[in-house]
C-alpha positions in Angstrom: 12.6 -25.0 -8.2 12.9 -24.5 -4.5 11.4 -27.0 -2.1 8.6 -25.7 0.5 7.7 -27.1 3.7 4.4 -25.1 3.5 2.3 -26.1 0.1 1.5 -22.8 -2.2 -1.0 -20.5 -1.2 -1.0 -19.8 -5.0 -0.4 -22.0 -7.7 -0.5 -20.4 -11.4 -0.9 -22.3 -14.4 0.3 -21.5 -17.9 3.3 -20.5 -20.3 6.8 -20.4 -18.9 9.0 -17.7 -20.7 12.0 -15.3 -20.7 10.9 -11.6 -21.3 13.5 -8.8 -22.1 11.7 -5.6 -21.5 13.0 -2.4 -23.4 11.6 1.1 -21.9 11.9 3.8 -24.5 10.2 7.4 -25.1 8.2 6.5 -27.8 8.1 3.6 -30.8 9.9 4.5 -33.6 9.1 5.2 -37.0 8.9 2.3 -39.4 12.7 1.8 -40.8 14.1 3.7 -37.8 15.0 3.3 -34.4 15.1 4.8 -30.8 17.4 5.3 -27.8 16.4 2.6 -25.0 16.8 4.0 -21.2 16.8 0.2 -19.7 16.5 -3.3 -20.5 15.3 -5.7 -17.9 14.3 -9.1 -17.8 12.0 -11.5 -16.0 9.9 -15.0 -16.6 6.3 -14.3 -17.9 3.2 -14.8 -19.1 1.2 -13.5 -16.1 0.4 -17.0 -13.6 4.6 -16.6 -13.5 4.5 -13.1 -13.0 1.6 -13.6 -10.3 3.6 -16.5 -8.5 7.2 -14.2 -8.7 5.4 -11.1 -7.2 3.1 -13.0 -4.4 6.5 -14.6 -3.1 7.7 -11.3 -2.5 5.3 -10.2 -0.5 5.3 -13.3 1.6 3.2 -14.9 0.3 4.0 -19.1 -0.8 3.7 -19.7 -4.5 3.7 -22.5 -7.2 3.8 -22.5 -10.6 2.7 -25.5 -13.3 4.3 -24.1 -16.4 4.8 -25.5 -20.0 7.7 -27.3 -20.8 10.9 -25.0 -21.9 13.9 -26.2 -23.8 17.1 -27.9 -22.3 18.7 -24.9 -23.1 20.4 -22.0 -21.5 17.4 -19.4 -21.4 15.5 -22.6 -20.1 17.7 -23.2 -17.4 17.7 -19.6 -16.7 14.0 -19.6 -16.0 14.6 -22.6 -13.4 17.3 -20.4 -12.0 14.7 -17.4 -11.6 11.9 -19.6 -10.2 14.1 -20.5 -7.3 15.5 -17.1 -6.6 12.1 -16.2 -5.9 11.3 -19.3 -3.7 8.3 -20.4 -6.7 7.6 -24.0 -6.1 6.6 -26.5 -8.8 9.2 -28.8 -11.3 10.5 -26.8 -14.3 10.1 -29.8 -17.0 12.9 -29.9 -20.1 12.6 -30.7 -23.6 14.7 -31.6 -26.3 11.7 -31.2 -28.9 11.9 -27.1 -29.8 13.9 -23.9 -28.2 12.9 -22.0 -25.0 10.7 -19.3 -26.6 11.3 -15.9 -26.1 9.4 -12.7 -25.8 10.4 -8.9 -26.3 8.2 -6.4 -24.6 8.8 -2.5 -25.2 7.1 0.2 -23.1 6.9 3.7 -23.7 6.7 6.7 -21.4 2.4 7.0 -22.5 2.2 3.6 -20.6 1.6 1.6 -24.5 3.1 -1.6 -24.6 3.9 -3.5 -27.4 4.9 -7.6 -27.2 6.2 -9.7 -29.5 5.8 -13.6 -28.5 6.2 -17.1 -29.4 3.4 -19.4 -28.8 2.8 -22.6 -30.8 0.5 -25.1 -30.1 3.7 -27.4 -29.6 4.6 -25.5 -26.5 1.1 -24.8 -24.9 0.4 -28.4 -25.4 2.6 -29.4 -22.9 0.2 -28.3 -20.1 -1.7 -31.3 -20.9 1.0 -33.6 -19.3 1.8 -31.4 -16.7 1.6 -32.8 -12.9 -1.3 -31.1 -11.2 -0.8 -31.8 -7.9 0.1 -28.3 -6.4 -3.3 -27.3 -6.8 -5.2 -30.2 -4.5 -3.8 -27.8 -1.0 -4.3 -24.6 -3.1 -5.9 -21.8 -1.7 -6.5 -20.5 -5.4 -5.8 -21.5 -9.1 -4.7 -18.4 -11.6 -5.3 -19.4 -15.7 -5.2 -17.7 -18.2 -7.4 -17.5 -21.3 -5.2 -16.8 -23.7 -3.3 -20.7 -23.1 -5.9 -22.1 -24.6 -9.9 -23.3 -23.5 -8.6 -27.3 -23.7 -5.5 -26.5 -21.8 -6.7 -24.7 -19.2 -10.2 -26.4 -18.4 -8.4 -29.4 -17.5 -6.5 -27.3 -14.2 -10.0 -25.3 -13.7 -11.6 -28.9 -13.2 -9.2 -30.3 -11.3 -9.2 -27.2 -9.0 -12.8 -28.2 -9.0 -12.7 -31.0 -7.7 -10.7 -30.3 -4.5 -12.7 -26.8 -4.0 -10.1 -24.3 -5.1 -11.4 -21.6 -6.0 -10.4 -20.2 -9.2 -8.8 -16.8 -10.8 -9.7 -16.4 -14.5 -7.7 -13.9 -16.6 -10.3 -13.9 -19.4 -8.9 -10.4 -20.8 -11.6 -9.7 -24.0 -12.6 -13.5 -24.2 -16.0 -12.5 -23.2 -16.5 -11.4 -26.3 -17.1 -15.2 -26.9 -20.5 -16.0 -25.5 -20.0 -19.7 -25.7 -16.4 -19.2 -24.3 -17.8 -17.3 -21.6 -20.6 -19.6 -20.6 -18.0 -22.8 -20.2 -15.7 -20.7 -17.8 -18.0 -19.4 -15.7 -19.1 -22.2 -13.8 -15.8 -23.2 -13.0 -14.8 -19.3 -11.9 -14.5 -17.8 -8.8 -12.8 -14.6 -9.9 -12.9 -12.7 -13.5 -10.6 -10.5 -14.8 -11.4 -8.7 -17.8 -11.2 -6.2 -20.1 -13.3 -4.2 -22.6 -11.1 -4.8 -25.5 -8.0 -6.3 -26.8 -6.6 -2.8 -26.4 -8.1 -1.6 -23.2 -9.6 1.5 -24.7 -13.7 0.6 -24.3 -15.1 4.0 -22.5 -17.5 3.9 -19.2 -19.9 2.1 -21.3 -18.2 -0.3 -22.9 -16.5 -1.2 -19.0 -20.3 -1.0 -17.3 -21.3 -3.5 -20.3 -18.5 -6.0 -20.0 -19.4 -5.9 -16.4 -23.0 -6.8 -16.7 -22.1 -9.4 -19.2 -20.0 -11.2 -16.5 -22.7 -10.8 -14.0 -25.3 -12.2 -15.9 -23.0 -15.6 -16.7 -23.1 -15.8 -12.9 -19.1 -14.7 -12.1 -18.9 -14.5 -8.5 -16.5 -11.7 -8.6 -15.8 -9.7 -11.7 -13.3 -7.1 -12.2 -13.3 -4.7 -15.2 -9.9 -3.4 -15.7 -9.0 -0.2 -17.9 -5.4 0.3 -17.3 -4.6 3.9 -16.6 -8.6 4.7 -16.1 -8.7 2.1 -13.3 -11.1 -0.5 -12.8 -14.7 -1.9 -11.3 -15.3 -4.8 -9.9 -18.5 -6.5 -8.7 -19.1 -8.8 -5.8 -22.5 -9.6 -5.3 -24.0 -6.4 -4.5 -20.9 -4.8 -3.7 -19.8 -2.4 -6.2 -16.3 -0.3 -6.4 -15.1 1.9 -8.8 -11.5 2.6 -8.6 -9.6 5.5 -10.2 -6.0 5.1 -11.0 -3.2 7.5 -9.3 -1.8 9.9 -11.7 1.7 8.5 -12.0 4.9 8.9 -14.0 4.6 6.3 -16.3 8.5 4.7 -16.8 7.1 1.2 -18.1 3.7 -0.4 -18.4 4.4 -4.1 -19.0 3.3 -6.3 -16.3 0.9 -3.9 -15.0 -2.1 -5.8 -15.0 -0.1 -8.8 -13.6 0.5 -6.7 -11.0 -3.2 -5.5 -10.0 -4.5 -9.8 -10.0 -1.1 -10.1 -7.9 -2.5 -6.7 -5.9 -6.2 -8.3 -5.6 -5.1 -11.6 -4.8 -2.8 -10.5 -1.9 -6.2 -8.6 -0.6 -8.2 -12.3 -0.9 -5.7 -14.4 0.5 -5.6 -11.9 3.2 -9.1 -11.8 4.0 -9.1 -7.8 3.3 -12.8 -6.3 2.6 -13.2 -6.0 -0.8 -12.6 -2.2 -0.5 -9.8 -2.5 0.5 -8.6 -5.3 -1.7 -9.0 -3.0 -4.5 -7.4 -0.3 -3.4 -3.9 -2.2 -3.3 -4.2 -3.7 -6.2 -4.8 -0.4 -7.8 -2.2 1.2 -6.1 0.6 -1.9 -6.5 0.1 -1.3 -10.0 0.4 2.5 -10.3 3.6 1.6 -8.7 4.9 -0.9 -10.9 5.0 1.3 -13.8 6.8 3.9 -12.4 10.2 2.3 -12.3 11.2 -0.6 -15.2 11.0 -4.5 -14.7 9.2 -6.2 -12.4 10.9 -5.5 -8.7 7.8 -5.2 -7.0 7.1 -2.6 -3.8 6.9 -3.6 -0.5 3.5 -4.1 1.1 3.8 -1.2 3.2 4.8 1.5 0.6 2.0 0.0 -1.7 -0.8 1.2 1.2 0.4 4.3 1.5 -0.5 5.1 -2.0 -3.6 2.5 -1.4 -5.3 5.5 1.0 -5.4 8.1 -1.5 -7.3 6.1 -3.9 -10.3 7.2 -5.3 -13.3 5.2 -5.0 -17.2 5.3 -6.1 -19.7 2.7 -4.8 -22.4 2.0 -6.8 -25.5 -0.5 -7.2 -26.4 -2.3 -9.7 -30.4 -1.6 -10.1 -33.2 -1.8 -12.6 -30.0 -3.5 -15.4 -28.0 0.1 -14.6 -25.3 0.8 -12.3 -26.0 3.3 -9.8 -23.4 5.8 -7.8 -24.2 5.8 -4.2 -20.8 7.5 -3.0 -17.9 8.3 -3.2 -14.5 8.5 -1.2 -11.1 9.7 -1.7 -8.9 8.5 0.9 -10.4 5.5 3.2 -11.1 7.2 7.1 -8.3 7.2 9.6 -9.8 4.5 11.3 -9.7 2.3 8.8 -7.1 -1.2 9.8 -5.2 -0.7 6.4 -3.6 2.8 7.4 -4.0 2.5 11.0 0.1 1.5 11.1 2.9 3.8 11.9 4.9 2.3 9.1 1.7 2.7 6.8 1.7 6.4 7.4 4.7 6.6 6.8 4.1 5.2 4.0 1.9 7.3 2.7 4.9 10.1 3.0 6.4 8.1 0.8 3.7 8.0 -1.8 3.0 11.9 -2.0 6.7 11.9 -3.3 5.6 9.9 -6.1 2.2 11.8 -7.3 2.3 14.5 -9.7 1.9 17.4 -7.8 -0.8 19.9 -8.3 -0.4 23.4 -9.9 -1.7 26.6 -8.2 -4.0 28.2 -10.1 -3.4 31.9 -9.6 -6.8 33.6 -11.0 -5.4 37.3 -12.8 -6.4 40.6 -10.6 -7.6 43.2 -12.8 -5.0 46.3 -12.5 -7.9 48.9 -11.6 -8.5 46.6 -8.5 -5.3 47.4 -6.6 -4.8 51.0 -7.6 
């Protein structure tokens, strides 16, 4: 990978693979296939995602990956690392084949994946030089690598007082799983379920779960319905955009890349949440993972809408609510933000008139 005079801001930790993304209309029918609009591709799981995004909004990057195989599509990851300026040594082995994932969207904003993830591979993260994170400004994991795996970063990030990003998706649902990551977490990320379809109930319950394991800050996320997050006794509800959906992969990837471009910046946590909800409305609009710049992403950021809430007597409370932040506010207070946010009314669904019918005997 490309070598930094400035250490990462960001250093992700996890799997290191090739994705080809499909977009389509719809799945097909078992036995029968569909017509595919585009094919893209890009290095996954999501701390690789995270670390490609960040760098191109600025922001430096490492990444501490598994090994891949001496192998063209290996090679090809190293190649895509560097393009995007991600530090961190891309480590080859002769042992098993770069593995390879297929990811198709459809225009509903479903994804389905299809991965390769053996306990060979993974393993390699135990071997894996660590240093990156000792001048981090955050550590990302990801559950889904593996609690042995992935403790040992969250330690060492420990130990130099990094704070830590957790993807821990529907691990909760682990008590025990939940209770060794959360004194080692700074940030959550989770879901209701494994398909992200858990209604307001299910999202307000996940969140007091994570609050009552002592999560600093946890985020609920419920794809197209939007997301809550919890710092202390700041609460925001967010509401995703209506969007045209072109292709969903990545989109979650997108709103911890969203948030953690709000932390790293110091941004309220208001504001934080609004771009990250708004980078990710983006992302699925157009295939692959090319992300928006910055300024395009707060102009859709402002219209937004919000609810703050409390969290009193073990129920959440709504206290108010906003849809679009005040003029004043430093996020939108840019000429090239406003324009911006010209640029983001062309990508909302706009509204139909609703013409109410006049009775005939009333105009003659």
């Amino acid at each position: 990978m490309a070598k930094k005079s400035t250490p990462p801001a960001y250093v992700g930790f996890g799997m290191l693979t090739p994705v080809y993304i499909m977009s389509l209309d719809q799945l097909p029918r078992l036995n029968t296939g569909a017509i595919v609009h585009e094919v893209s591709d890009y290095v996954y799981d999501d701390a690789a995602i995270i670390a490609c995004n960040l760098s191109q909004w600025g922001v430096p990057s490492g990444m501490i990956g598994t090994a891949v195989g001496d192998d063209l599509l290996g090679h090809h990851i190293e190649d895509q690392l560097k393009k995007f300026g991600v530090q961190g040594k891309v480590r080859y082995t002769k042992k098993y084949r770069t593995p390879l994932e297929v990811n198709v969207s459809d225009k509903k904003g479903a994804r389905t994946y299809f991965w390769q993830r053996s306990e060979q591979i993974l393993g390699t993260l135990d071997t894996a030089d660590l240093s990156l994170i000792k001048n981090a400004k955050l550590l990302y994991v990801d559950w889904y690598d593996g609690e042995k795996h992935v403790l040992r970063a969250m330690q060492e990030a420990r130990k130099h007082r990094v704070p830590v990003f957790l993807n821990l998706e529907h691990g909760h649902q682990d008590r025990d799983l939940l209770k060794k990551y959360s004194g080692l977490t700074t940030i959550c990320q989770a879901v209701t379920d494994a398909a992200q379809i858990g209604k307001k109930q299910a999202m307000l319950g996940t969140a007091r779960k994570l609050i009552e394991a002592g999560i600093q800050t946890a985020i609920i996320t419920m794809a197209s319905q939007g997301c809550m997050v919890v710092q202390g006794n700041e609460i925001i509800r967010a509401y995703a955009p209506r969007v045209k959906t072109v292709d969903a992969s990545g989109a979650g990837a997108t709103f911890s890349s969203g948030f953690i471009y709000g932390y790293m910046n110091g941004w309220s946590l208001e504001d934080t949440v609004r771009f990250a909800i708004a980078a990710a409305s983006l992302k699925v609009t157009r295939s692959g993972l090319k992300m928006f710049p910055a300024r395009e992403i707060k102009g859709l950021a402002h219209s937004v809408r919000i609810e703050r809430m409390q969290y009193r007597d073990n129920r959440f409370v709504k206290i108010r609510e906003m849809f679009q932040l005040p003029e004043t506010n430093p996020l939108i207070d840019n000429r090239l933000v406003k324009e911006s946010r010209k640029f983001a009314a062309k990508l909302l669904p706009k509204r139909k008139v609703e013409r109410k019918k006049i009775k005939r005997s009333m105009v003659e």
